[in-house]
C-alpha positions as CSV (number, residue, x, y, z in Angstrom):
1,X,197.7,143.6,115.8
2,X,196.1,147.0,116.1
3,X,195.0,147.4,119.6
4,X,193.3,150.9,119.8
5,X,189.5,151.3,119.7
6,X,187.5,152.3,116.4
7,X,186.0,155.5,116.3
8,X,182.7,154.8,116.1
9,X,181.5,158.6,115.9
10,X,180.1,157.9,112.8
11,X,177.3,155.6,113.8
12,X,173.6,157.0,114.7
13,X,170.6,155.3,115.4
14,X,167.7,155.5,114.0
15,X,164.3,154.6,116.3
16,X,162.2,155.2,113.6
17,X,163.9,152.2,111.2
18,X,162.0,149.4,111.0
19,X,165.4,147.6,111.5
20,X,166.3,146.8,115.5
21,X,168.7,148.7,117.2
22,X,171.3,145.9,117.7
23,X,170.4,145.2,113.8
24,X,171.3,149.2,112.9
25,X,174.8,148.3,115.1
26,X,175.6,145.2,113.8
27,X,175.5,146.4,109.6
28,X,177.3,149.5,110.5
29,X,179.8,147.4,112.0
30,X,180.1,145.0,109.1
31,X,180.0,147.9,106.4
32,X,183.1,149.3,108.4
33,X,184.8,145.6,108.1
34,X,184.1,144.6,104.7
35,X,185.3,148.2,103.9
36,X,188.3,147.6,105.2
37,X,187.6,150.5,107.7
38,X,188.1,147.8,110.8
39,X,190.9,145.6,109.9
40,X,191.8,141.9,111.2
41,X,192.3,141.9,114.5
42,X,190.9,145.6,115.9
43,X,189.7,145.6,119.0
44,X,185.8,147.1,119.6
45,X,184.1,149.1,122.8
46,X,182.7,146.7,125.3
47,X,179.1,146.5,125.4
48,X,179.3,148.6,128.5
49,X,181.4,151.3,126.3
50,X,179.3,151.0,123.4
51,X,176.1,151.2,124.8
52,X,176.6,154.3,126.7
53,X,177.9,156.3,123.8
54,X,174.6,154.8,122.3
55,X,172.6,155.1,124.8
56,X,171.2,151.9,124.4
57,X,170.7,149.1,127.0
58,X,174.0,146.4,127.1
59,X,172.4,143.9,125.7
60,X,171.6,145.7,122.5
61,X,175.1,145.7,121.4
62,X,175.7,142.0,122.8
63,X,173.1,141.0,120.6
64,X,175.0,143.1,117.9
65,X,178.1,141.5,118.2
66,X,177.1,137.8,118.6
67,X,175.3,138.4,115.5
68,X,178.6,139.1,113.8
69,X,180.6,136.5,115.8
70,X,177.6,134.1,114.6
71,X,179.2,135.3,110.4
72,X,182.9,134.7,112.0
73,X,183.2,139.0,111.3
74,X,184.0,139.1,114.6
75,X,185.2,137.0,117.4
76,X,185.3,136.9,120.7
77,X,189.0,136.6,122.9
78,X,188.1,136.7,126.6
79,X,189.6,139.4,128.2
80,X,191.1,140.3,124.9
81,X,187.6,142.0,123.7
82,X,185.7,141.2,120.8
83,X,188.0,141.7,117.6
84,X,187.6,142.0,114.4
85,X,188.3,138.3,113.0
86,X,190.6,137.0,110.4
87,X,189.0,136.4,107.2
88,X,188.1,132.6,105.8
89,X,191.1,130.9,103.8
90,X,189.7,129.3,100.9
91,X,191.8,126.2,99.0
92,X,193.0,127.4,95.6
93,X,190.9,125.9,92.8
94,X,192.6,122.7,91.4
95,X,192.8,123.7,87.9
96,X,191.0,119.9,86.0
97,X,189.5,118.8,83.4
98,X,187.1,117.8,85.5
99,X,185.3,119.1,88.7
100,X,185.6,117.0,91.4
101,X,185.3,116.8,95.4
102,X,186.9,115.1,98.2
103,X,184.8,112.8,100.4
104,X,185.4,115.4,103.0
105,X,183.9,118.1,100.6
106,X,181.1,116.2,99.5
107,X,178.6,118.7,97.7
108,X,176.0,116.9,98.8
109,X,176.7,118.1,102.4
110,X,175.4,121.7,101.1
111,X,171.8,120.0,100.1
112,X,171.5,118.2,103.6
113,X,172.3,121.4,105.8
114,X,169.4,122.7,108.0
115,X,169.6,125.6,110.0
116,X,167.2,127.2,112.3
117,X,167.4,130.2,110.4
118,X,168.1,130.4,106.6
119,X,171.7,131.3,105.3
120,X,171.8,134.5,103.0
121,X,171.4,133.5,99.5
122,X,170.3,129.9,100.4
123,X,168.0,128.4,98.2
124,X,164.8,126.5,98.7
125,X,163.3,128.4,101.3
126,X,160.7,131.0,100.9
127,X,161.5,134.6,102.7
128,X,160.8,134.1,106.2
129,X,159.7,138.2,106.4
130,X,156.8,137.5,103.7
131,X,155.2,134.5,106.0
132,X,152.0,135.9,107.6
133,X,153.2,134.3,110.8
134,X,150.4,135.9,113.0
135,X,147.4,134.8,110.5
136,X,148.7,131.2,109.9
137,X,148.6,130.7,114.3
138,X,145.6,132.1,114.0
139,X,144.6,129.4,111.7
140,X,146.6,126.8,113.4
141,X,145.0,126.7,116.9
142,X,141.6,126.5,115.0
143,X,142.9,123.7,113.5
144,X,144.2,121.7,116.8
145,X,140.7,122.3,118.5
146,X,139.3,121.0,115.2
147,X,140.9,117.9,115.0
148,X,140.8,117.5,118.4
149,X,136.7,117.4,118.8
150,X,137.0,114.5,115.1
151,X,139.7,112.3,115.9
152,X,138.3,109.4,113.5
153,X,140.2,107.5,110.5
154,X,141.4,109.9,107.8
155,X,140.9,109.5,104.4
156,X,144.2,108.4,103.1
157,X,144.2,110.9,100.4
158,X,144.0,113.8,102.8
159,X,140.9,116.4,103.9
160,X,138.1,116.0,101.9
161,X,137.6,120.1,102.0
162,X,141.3,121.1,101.2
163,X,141.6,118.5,98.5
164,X,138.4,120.5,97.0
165,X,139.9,123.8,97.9
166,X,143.1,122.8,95.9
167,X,141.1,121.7,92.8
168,X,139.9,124.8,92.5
169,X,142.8,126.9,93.6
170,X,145.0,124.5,90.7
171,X,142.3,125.8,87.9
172,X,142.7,129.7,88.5
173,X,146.6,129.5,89.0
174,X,147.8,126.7,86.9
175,X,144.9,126.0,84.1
176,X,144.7,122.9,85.8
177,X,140.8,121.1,85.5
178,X,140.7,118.0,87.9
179,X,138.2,116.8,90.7
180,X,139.0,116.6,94.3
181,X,139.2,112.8,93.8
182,X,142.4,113.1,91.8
183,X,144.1,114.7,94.6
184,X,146.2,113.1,97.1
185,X,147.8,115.1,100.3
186,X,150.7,114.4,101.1
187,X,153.7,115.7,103.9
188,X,155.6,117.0,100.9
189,X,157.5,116.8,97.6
190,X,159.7,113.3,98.6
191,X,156.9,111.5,100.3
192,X,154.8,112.3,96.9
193,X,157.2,111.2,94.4
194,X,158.1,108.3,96.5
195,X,154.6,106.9,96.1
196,X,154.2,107.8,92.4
197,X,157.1,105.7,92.0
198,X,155.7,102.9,93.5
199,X,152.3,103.3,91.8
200,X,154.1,103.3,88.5
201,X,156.5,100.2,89.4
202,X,159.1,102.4,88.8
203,X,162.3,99.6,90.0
204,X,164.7,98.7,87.1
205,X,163.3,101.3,84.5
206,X,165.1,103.9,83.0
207,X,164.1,107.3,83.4
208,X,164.9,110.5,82.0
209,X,166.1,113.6,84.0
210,X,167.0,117.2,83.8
211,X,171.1,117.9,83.3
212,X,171.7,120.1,85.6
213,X,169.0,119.0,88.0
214,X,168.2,118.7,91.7
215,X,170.8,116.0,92.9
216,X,168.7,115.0,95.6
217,X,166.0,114.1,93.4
218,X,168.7,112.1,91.0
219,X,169.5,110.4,95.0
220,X,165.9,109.4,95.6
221,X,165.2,107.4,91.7
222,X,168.2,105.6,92.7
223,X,167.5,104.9,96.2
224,X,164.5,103.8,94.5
225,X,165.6,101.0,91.4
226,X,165.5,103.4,89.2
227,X,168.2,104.2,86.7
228,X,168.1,108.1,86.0
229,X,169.7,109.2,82.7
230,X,170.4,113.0,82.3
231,X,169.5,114.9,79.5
232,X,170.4,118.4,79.0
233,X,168.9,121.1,79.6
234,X,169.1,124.4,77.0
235,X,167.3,127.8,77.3
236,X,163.7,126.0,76.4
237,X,164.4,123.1,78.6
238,X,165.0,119.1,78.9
239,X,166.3,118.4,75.4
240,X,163.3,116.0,74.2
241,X,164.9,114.8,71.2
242,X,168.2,113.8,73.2
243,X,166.2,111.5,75.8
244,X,164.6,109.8,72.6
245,X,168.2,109.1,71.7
246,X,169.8,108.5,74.9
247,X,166.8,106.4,76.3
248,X,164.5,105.7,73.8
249,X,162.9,102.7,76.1
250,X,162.8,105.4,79.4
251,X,159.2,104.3,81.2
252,X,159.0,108.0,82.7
253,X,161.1,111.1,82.9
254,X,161.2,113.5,85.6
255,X,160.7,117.0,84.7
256,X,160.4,121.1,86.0
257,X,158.7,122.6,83.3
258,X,157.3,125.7,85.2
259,X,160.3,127.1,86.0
260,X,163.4,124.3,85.8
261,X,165.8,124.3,88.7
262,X,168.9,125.6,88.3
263,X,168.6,127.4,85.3
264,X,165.1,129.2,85.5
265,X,163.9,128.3,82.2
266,X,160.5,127.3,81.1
267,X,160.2,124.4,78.6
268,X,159.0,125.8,75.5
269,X,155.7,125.2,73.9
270,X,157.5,122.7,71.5
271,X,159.3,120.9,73.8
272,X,156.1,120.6,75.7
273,X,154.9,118.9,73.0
274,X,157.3,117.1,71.8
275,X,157.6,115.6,75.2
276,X,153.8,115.1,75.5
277,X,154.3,113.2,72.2
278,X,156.8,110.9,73.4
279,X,154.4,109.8,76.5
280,X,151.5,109.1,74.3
281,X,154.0,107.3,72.0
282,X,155.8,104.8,74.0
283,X,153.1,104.8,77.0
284,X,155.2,106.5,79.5
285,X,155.0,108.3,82.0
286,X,155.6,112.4,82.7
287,X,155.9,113.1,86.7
288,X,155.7,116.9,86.5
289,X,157.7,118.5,89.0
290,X,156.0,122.1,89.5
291,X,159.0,123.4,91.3
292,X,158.1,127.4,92.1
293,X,156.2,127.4,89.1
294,X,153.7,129.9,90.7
295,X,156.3,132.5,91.7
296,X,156.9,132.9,87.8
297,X,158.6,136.1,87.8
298,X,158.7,136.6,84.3
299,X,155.1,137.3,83.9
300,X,152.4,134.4,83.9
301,X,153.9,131.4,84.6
302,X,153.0,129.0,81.5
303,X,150.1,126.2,82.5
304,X,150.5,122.7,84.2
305,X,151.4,120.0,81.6
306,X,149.3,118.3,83.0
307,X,146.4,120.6,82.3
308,X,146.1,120.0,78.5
309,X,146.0,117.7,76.1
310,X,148.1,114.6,77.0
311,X,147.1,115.1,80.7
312,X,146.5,111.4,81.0
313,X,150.0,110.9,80.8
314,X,150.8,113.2,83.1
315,X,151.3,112.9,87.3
316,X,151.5,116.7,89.1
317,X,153.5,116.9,92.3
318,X,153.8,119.9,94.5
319,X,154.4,121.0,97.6
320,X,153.6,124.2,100.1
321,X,157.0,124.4,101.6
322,X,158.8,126.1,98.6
323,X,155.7,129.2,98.7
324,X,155.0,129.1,102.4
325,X,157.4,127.7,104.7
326,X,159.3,124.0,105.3
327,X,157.4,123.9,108.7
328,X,154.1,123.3,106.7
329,X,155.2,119.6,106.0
330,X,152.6,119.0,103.0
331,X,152.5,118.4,99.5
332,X,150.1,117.4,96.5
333,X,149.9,114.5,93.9
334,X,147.1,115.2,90.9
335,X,146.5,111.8,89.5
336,X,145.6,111.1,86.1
337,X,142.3,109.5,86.7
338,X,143.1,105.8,86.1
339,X,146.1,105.6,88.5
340,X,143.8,107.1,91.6
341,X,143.1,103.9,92.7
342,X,146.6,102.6,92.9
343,X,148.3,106.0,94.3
344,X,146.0,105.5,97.4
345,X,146.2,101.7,97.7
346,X,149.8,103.4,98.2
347,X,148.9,106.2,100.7
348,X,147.1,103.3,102.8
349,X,149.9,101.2,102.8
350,X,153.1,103.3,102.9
351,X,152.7,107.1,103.6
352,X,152.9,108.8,106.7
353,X,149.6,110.6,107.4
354,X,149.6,114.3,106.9
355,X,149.1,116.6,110.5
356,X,145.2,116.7,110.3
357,X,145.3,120.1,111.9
358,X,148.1,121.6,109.4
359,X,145.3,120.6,106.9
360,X,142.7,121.9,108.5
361,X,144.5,125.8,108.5
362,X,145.5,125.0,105.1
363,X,141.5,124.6,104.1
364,X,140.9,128.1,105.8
365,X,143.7,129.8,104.2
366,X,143.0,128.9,100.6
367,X,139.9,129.7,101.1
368,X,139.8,132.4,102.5
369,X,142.2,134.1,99.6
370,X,144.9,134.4,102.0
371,X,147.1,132.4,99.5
372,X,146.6,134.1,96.7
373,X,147.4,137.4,97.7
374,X,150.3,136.0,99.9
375,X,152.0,134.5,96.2
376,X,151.1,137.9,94.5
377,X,153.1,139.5,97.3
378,X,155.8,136.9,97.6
379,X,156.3,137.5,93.5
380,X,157.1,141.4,94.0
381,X,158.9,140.7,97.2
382,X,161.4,138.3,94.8
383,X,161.0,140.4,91.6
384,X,162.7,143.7,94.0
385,X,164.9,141.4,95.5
386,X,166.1,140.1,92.4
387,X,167.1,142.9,90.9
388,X,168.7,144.6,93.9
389,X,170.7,141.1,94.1
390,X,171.5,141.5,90.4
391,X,172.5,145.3,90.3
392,X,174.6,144.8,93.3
393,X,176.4,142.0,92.2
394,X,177.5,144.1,89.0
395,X,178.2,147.2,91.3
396,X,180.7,145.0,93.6
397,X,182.6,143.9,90.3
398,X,180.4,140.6,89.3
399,X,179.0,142.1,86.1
400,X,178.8,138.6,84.8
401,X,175.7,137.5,87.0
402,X,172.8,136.4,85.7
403,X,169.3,135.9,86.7
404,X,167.6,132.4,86.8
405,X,164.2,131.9,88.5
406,X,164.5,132.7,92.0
407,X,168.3,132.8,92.1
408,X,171.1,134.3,90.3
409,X,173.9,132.5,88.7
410,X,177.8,133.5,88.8
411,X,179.9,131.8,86.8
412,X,183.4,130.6,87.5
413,X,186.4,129.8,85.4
414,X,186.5,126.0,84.1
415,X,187.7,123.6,85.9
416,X,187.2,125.7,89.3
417,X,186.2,123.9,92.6
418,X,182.8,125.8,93.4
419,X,181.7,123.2,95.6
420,X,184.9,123.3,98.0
421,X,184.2,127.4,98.1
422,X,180.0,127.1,99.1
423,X,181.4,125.3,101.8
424,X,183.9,127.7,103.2
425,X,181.0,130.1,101.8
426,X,178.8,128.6,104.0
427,X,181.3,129.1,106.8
428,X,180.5,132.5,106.6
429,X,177.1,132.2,107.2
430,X,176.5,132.7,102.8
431,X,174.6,129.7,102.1
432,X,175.2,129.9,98.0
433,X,175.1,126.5,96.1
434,X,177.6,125.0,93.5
435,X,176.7,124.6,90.0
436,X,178.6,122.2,89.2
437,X,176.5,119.7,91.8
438,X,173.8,119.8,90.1
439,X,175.0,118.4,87.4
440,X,175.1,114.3,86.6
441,X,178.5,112.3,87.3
442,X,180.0,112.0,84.3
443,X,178.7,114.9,82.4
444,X,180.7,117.9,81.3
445,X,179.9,120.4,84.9
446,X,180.1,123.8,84.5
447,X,181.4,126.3,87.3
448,X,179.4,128.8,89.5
449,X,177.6,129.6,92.5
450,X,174.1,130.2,92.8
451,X,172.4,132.6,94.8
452,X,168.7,132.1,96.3
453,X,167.1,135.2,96.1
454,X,164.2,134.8,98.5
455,X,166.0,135.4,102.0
456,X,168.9,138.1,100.2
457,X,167.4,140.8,103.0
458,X,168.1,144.3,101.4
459,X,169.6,145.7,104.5
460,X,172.4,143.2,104.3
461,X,172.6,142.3,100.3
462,X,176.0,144.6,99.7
463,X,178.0,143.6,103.1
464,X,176.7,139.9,102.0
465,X,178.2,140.2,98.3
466,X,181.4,141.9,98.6
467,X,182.0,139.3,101.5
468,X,181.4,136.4,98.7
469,X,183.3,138.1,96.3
470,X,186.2,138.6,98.4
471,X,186.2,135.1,98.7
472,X,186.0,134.0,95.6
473,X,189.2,136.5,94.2
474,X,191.0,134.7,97.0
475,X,190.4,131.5,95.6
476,X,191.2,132.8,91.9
């Protein structure tokens, strides 16, 4: 192992960067690793060493370095130093017909992980930089002493003022007519399709579902009675005319027309149709899915379904923590109007109240146009992040990336394990998800990782992808 110190002559600060100190330190350090400038096993300066040449307080570059211990870059070896660390061994690909994981690799593990902070390139969570932190405290504590001084029985279908505030926010952003009646507040996306699926007696039916889809989702109908059937999913969306032969007796299928989840697409005006068709038709049901439909990046998202023709076939469920934060806990369900009644017979009976306060900011913060123009500046935020991610990605030797929605897809060769390398991925602090979980048991799975766009911070996208690259030609 080499023992000498790195030069480090090349590295200046900047106090004018909007990037900390220790955050200037701790990318010139990783650029000078994944360039192969610090090998495997180079011992650094002490903090003590480092921060005088800096001239920078010691616990500047200790926060520098346990940054990159915290991506396994570095490491720390007692009164060794901090060295450069060896680089993650990822399993050669089992070359099969079909994709497959051990117990001990389940994919689903990669859908369950929670971290205080958000992984590069993990998806579901909105950019934690484009949260107006300071405005929604603000909002917050006028909320608590709010709820505080009216401490009565809630209506079980959530605020009266941010259900009306939501009807009218739902008609300007997704062509949406319905009264504050046919709202429902809920503590998010599960807790809302667990009581449509009640509502609609859901247990033992058939339902149709997007192939690839959210696996979770797939999880929940289960969970529930229900038996999901997947139907594929092309460039304009779920395949209509498959589920009518697959399932032609399906009471409801399960859908993400605004912008479909993996693959970005939007279902096209004839699928829409055709899918509205088969609801009036056979009297089933459509539970629309509005999955980051309103951070369309494509220009204008296309409307609801449920805000047309067919609409009474049609149950709308979204949630705040895919535009805002997780920590926001709540959710919508629009109800077509004769299933009001027995969606909040449901929310008496079964759901867990929303936070009264959380609702309460909410109210204020719609508003007051504060969500609007925090989606308008989400959508350039992830249209510039997008293509950096994209251009990069080709740039690093990945030229066959592609973008879909709020991610972008890299595909791998048949038969490759993608989910075995997101987890060793994930080891390295690159929280990319494998294709091939989101699609069906059974069905023919195709190979790739995708990366969430939202938290890809520019400062770090290049040290991120060459790191995921590297480990993916080492799988190869």
């Amino acid at each position: 192992m080499k023992d000498s110190r790195p030069p480090f002559a090349s590295l200046s600060l900047d106090r004018d960067n909007p990037l900390s100190l220790s955050e200037q330190i701790a990318k010139h350090i990783e650029g000078a690793i994944l360039s192969g400038a610090l090998p495997e096993g180079t011992r650094l300066p002490s903090w003590r060493d480092l921060a005088t040449q800096l001239g920078v307080a010691r616990g500047t570059v200790r926060t520098a370095y346990d940054r990159l211990i915290d991506r396994h870059l570095l490491r720390a070896a007692g009164a060794a130093g901090t060295r450069v660390a060896e680089p993650p061994k990822v399993p050669h690909a089992s070359v099969r017909g079909e994709i497959s994981v051990s117990d001990d690799y389940g994919a689903l593990a990669l859908f369950r992980h929670r971290n205080e902070q958000p992984l590069a390139f993990q998806m579901g969570i909105p950019a934690q930089d484009a949260f107006p932190a300071t405005l929604w405290a603000r909002l917050h504590r006028h909320g608590v002493q709010i709820s505080a001084l009216h401490a009565g029985v809630m209506d079980p279908r959530g605020l009266p003022e941010l259900r009306a505030a939501l009807a009218s926010h739902l008609a300007l952003a997704r062509g949406l007519s319905c009264t504050p009646d046919q709202i429902l507040i809920t503590t998010g996306f599960r807790s809302g399709l667990a009581m449509v699926l009640r509502a609609i007696d859901s247990p033992g039916r058939q339902a149709w579902v997007e192939d690839p889809g959210f696996p979770v989702t797939r999880m929940a109908l289960e969970s529930a009675g229900v038996h999901p059937v997947p139907i594929r999913v092309d460039p304009e969306g779920l395949d209509v005319a498959q589920g009518r032969f697959m399932a032609p007796s399906a009471s409801f299928a399960l859908v993400t027309p605004g912008q479909q989840a993996p693959m970005g697409v939007s279902l096209s005006p004839a699928r829409r149709k055709a899918l509205l068709d088969w609801a009036r038709e056979s009297h089933g049901w459509i539970i629309e899915d509005d999955y980051l439909a309103e951070l369309h990046l494509e220009g204008r998202a296309p409307p609801a379904l449920a805000s047309g023709e067919g609409a009474d076939r049609v149950i709308h469920i979204g949630t705040f923590s895919k535009t805002l934060a997780p920590m926001i806990g709540l959710g919508f369900v629009v109800a077509p109007p004769g299933l009001v009644k027995r969606l909040t017979e449901m929310a008496w009976w079964l759901a867990t109240p929303p936070n009264n306060a959380v609702q309460i900011a909410l109210t204020r913060f719609m508003r007051e146009g504060h969500y609007f123009r925090h989606l308008r500046r989400s959508r350039q935020i992830y249209a510039e992040r997008r293509s950096l991610l994209c251009d990069t990605l080709q740039r690093c030797g990945a030229p066959a990336a592609q973008s879909a929605g709020l991610s972008v897809m890299v595909p791998l060769p048949s038969g490759f394990d993608d989910a075995r390398l997101a987890l060793q991925a994930r080891a390295a602090s690159l929280g990319v998800s494998p294709l091939s979980a989101w699609f069906a048991k059974g069905s023919r799975a195709r190979s790739g990782v995708i990366l969430g766009i939202a938290n890809s911070r520019p400062e770090r996208v290049e040290g991120d992808c060459r790191q995921l690259l590297a480990l993916m030609r080492s799988a190869l």
